[in-house]
C-alpha positions as CSV (number, residue, x, y, z in Angstrom):
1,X,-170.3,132.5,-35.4
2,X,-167.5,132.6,-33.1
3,X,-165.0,134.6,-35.3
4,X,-167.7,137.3,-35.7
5,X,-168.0,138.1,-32.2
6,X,-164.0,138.2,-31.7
7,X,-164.2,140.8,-34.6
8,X,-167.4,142.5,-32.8
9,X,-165.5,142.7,-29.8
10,X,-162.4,144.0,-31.2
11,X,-164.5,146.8,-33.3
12,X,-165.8,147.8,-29.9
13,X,-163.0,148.0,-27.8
14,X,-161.1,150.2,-30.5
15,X,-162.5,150.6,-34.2
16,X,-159.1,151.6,-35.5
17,X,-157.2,148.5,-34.4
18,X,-158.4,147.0,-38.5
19,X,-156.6,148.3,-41.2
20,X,-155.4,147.3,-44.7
21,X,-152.7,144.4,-45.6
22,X,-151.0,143.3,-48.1
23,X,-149.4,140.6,-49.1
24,X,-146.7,142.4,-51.2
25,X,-145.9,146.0,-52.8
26,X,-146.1,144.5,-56.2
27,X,-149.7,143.8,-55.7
28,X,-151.5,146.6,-54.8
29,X,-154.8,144.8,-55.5
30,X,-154.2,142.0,-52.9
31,X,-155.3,143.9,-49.8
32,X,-157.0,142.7,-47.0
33,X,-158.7,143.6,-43.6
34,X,-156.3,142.6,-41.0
35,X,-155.5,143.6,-37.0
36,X,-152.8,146.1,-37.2
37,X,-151.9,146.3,-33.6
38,X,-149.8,143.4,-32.5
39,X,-151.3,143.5,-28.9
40,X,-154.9,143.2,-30.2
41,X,-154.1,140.8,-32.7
42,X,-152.9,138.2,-30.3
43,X,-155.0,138.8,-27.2
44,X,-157.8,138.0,-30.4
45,X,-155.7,134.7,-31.8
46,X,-154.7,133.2,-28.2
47,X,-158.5,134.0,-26.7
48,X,-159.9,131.9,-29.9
49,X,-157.5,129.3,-30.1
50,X,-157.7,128.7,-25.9
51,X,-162.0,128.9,-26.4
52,X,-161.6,126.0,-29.0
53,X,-158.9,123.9,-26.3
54,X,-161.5,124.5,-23.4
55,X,-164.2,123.4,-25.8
56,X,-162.3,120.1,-27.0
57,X,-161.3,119.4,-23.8
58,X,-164.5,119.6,-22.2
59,X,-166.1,117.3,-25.0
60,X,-163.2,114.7,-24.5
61,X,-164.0,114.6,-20.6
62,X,-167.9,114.7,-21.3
63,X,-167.4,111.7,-23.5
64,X,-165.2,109.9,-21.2
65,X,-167.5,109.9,-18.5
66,X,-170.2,108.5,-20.8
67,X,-167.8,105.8,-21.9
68,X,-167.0,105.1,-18.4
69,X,-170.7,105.1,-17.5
70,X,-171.8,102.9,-20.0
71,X,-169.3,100.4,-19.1
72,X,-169.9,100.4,-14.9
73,X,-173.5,99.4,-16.4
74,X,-172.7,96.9,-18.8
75,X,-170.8,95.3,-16.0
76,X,-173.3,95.7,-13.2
77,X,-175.6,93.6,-15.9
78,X,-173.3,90.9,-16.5
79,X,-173.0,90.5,-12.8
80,X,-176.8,89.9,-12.4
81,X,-177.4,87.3,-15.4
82,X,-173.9,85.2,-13.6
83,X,-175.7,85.3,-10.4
């Protein structure tokens, strides 16, 4: 879902920034739909790959803090039952 809304995004700021590629001249046949300004293209690629970062990130934290939680309980009940 994510990659369609870069591409919805990028269609709306400026329809004519997509444009044919191709691999090679000896293959006409082999074109695709790629970013033809360089600007776009890696505003597009660095906003994505920084989204997924922020993302990872955010779960690693998320799921330290449960680790950490867990444990400050675990310990809190071993306390009691020595008592």
């Amino acid at each position: 879902g994510v990659p369609a809304i870069v591409v919805t995004l990028v269609l709306i700021i400026n329809k004519d920034s997509y444009g044919n590629g191709s691999n090679s001249e000896t293959h006409p046949f082999s074109n695709f739909c790629w970013i033809q300004e360089n600007v776009v293209f890696y505003i597009s690629v660095v906003a994505y790959v920084f989204l997924v970062f922020v993302t990872n990130t955010a779960m690693f934290i998320t799921v330290l803090l449960q680790i950490h939680s867990v444990k400050s309980r675990t310990q809190r009940r071993s306390g009691f039952w020595k008592r």
